[in-house]
N, C-alpha and C positions, 0 to 999 in steps of 0.2 A: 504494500500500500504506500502511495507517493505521501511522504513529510505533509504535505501543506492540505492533504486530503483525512490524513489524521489530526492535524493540528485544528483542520473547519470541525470534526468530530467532537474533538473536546473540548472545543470552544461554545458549540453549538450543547454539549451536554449541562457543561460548568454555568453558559450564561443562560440559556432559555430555557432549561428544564431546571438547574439548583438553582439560579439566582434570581430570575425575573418569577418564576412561580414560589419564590418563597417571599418575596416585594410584595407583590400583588395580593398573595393569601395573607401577608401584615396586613394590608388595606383595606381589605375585606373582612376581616373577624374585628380590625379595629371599628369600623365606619358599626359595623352591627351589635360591637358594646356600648355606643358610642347613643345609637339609634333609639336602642332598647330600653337604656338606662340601667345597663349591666355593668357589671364590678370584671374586667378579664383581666386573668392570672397569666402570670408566665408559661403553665402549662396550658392554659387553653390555649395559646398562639402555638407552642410548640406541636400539640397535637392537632392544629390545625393544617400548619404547612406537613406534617405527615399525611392528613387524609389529601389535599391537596397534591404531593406527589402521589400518593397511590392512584387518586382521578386522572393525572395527568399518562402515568404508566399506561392504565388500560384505555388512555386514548390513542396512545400509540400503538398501540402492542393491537388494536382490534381495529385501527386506522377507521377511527369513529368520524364520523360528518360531522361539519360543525352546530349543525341545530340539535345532536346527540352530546358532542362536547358539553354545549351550552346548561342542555337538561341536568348532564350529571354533575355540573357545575353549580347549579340551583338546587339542584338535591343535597349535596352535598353541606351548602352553606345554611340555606333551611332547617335539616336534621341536626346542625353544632347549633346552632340560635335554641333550636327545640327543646333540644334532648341535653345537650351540654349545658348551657347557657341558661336552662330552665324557663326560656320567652313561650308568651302566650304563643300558638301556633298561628293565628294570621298576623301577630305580630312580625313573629321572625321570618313568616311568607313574603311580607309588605319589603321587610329589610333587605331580604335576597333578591327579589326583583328587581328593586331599585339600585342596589348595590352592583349585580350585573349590569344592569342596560345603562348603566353609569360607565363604569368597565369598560366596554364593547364602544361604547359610539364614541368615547377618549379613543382606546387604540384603533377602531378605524380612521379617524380624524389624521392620527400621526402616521398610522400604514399606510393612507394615500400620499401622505407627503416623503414619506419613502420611497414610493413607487414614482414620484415626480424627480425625485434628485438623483435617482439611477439610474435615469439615464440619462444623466450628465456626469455623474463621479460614480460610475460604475467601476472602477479600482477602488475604490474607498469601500465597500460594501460593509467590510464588518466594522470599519469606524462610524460609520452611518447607521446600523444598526445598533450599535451599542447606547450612541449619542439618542437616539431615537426610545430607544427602553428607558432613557434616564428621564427623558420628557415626560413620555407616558406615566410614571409612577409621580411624576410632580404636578400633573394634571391632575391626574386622577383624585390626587391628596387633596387637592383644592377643590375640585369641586365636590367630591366628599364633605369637607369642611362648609362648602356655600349652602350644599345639601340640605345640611344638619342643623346650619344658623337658621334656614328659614322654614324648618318644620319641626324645630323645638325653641323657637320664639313665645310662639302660644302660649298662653295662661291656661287655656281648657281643650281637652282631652275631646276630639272628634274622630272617631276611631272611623264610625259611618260616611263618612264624609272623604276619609283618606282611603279607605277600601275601594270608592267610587274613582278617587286621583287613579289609580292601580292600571285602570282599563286603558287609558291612552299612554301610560308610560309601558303596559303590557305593548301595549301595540306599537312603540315604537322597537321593543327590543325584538318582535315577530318581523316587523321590518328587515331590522339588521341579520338577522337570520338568516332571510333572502338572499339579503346584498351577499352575503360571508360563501352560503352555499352556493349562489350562483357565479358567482365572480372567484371565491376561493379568499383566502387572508396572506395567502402568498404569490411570489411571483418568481415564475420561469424563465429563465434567461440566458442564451449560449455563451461558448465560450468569449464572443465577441464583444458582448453584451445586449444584440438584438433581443428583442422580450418574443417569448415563446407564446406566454401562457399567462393572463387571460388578454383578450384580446379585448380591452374595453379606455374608456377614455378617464382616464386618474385625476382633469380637471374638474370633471362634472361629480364623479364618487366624492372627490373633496366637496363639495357646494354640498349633496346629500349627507356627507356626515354629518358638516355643519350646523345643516339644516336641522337636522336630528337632533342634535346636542341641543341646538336653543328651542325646538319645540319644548323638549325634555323638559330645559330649565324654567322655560314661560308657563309650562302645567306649574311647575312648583313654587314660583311665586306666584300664580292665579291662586294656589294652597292658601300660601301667605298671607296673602288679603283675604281669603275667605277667614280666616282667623282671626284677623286684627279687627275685622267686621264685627266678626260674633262677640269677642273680646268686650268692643267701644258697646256692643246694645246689653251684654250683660252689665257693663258700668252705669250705662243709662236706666236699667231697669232700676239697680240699687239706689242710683239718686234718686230715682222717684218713686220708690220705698220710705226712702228717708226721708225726704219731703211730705209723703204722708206720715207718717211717724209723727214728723215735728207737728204736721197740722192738729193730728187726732190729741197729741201732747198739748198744745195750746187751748182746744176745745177743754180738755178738764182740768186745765190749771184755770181756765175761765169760769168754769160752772162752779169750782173751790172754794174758788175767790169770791165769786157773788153767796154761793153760800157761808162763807167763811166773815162776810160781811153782813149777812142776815143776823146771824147769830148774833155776833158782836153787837151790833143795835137795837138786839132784841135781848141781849143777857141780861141787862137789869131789871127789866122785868120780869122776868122769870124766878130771878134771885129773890125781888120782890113777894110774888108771889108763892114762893117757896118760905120763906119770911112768916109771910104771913099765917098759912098754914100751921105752920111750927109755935106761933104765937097764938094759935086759938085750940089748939089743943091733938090738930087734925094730924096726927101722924103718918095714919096708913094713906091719907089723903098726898102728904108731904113724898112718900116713898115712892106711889104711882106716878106723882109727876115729874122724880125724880130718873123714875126708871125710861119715861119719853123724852125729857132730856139728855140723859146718856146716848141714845139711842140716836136721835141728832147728833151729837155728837161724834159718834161712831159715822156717820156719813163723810163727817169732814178729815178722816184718815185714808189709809189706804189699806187696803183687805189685803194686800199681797205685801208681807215688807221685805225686800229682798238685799237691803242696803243699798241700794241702784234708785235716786231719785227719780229718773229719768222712764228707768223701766218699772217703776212702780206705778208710775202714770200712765204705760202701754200695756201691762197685766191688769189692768183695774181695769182699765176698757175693754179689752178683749175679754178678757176672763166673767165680767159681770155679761157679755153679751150671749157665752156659753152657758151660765146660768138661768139667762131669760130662756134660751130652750132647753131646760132640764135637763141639762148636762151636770153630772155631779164633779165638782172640781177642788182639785188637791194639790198644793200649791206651796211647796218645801222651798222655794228657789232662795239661795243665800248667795250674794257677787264679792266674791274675795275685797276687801279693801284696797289692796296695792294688787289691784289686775289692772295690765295691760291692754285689757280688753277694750275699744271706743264704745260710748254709750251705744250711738247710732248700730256697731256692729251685733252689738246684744238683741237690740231692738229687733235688724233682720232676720235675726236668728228667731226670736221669740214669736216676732208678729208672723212670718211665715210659717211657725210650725204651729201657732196655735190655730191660721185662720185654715189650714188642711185640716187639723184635727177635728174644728167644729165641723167642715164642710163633711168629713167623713162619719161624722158619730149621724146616723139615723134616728131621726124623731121617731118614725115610725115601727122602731124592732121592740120587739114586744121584751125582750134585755133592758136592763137599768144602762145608760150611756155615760161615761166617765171621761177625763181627762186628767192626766198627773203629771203633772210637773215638778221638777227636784233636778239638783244639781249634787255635784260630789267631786271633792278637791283632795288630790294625795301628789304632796310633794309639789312638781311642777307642771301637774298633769289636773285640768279641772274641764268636767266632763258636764253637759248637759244633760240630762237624760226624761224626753215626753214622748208619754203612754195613751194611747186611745182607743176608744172601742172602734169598728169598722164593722160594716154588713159587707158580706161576701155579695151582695146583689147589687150594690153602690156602684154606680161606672166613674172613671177617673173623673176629677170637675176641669173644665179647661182653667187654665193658668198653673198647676198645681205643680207641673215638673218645670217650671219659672221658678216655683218659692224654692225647691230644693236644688234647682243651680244656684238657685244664689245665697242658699245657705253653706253648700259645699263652698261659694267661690270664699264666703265669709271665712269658712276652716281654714280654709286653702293659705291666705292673709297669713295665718295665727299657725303655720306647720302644723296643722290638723286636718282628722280625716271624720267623715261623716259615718255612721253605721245603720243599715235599714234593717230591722227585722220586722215578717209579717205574716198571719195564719190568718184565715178565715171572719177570725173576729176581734184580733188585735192585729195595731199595730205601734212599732217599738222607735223611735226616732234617737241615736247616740252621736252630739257633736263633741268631738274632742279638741281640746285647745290643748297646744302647750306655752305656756303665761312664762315660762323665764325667757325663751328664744325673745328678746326683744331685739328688733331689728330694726336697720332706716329704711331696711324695703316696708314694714309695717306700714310706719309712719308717711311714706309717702303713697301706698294706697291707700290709704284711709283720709287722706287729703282733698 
């Protein structure tokens, strides 16, 4: 065997089989811990670039088409995302597709401009190849990285919404398939350097790689803005939550007031006549009037005291409204003193879980209908927790999966997570906070 026919051999072993598919498989297992919100270890990568050459072995060894390449190439990253990585399965589906057809229309972009510069520096080939692999993995990084900026931007989790992106980046990579298997991913060429094989024009392949690539990137930031969308009207929702909030807040600090003014104008008479009673001998007379003035009195507190001025005025409203329909109501709620919590955020939290609960508890079930409310604090961990009756015959009310996005987005704020439990005829509502992470990201969403 001639020197330079062995020397293309293990150059062609060393650079394109160990060194560019172990590049590329770093790119790949990174861009999908990256995606996922996975923790990868030095052996995931290691045992990646091994399944990787074994893919690549029995691509050669069974001199597989490149739309079989491709499959066992998506299987391959899919089942590590799955199975290793422990990713939801359309999670790690969503990440291999993207991550190939990422992949694929980068190196055709630079194989056509390969195919453009040999045949002009057709002596140069393996310097031009080599130069050309170093590109592709710098490509590739980046836009892996542009990827990633502009589909974990989002504040809220649109799974439904990204599973739909899937279908036109699917079909760009069903594209490149074509181009690959029709045209091939290499090129034939004599000893002279006339090109053999394929016989197509490497100006116009360049314009459709291109072309491919910014479709690609234009799906994903049309992604982007559909996010920043949803994002600005879940903020607009919460303003104007809280704009009711404050409204419904000023209605009974108004009604307080005028009551709270009644009384005062009216104390000494009362006092008077409480007086007087006392001085004619009328005791049990004295006690009965005694006992309807306490009782006024009692109007001008608040039935719920939760140490939360603010939300003592939005549980006394809500919570007397659950009472006027015979709702039985149990009302523990205690607001740490030094919580970090914003009134208004409490409020969201409160007024959307309790206006579900009424909306769910049935006048009509022949069951006693309840609501509980209680909170519970250990350490830095202070947990919300409302209970309510529900009729399995009850259909969702429209607005309702509104109050519990934007109860979650509340958690979300506060590094916490929401928890749903529900049968037949309860249902369980657990917001967690955790009150020590004080943060300036807090502070400037709740701005």
């Amino acid at each position: 065997m001639p020197a330079t026919e062995l020397f293309m051999g293990w150059f062609d072993f060393i650079y394109f089989f160990c060194i560019l598919n172990a590049c590329l498989a770093l790119l790949e297992i990174w861009f999908l811990g990256r995606f996922t919100i996975r923790i990868v270890k030095w052996y995931h990568y290691a045992g990646y670039i091994l399944v990787i050459y074994l893919v690549a072995a029995m691509e050669l060894f069974t001199r597989a088409s490149f739309p079989v390449s491709t499959l066992l190439e998506l299987g391959a990253l899919f089942l590590f995302g799955w199975l290793a990585l422990k990713c939801p399965p359309a999670t790690s589906a969503a990440a291999a597709i993207l991550a190939i057809c990422i992949m694929q229309v980068v190196n055709g972009i630079f194989q056509s401009l390969l195919n453009i510069f040999l045949t002009i520096l057709f002596p140069y080939t393996l310097v031009l190849t080599g130069i050309i692999g170093v590109f592709v993995m710098t490509a590739v990084f980046f836009s892996y990285q542009l990827a990633l900026k502009w589909l974990k931007d989002g504040k809220v989790p649109m799974l439904r919404y990204f599973l739909i992106l899937m279908l036109p980046i699917f079909f760009v990579l069903l594209v490149m398939q074509h181009v690959f298997a029709t045209y091939g991913n290499t090129v034939t060429v004599s000893s002279d350097g006339t090109r053999i094989f394929p016989d197509v024009n490497d100006f116009m392949m360049l314009v459709i790689q291109i072309t491919a690539y910014l479709c690609l990137f234009a799906v994903l930031f049309a992604y982007k803005e559909l996010l920043e969308g949803f994002a600005l009207q879940m903020r607009n929702t919460l303003l104007e939550q809280q704009v009711n909030v404050q409204y419904d807040s000023v209605q009974e600090m108004q009604m307080r007031y005028e009551l709270t003014r009644t009384f005062r104008h009216d104390l000494n008479g009362h006092l008077a006549v409480l007086g007087g009673f006392l001085k004619t001998g009328e005791t049990k007379r004295a006690m009965e009037y005694l006992g309807k003035l306490t009782t006024l009195t009692d109007q001008l507190s608040f039935p719920c005291q939760t140490g939360n001025a603010v939300l003592d005025i939005l549980l006394t409203n809500k919570l007397g409204i659950a009472r006027q329909k015979g709702i039985n109501v149990d009302c523990t709620v205690k607001i740490p003193d030094n919580s970090i919590i914003d009134d208004m955020d409490l409020c969201i939290v409160f007024s959307n879980a309790v206006d579900n609960a009424v909306k769910a508890c049935s006048s009509e079930s022949k069951t006693p209908q309840y609501l509980i409310l209680k909170t519970v604090r250990k350490g830095d961990f202070f947990m919300i927790e409302i209970e309510n009756s529900r009729s399995d015959d009850i259909m969702p009310v429209k607005g309702s999966g509104i109050g519990l996005q934007s109860i979650k987005a509340v958690a979300g704020k506060y590094h916490g997570t929401v928890h749903i439990e529900k049968d037949p005829q309860t249902f369980r509502l657990n917001v967690l906070f955790i009150i020590s992470q004080q943060s300036d990201c807090i502070s400037m969403q709740s701005s």
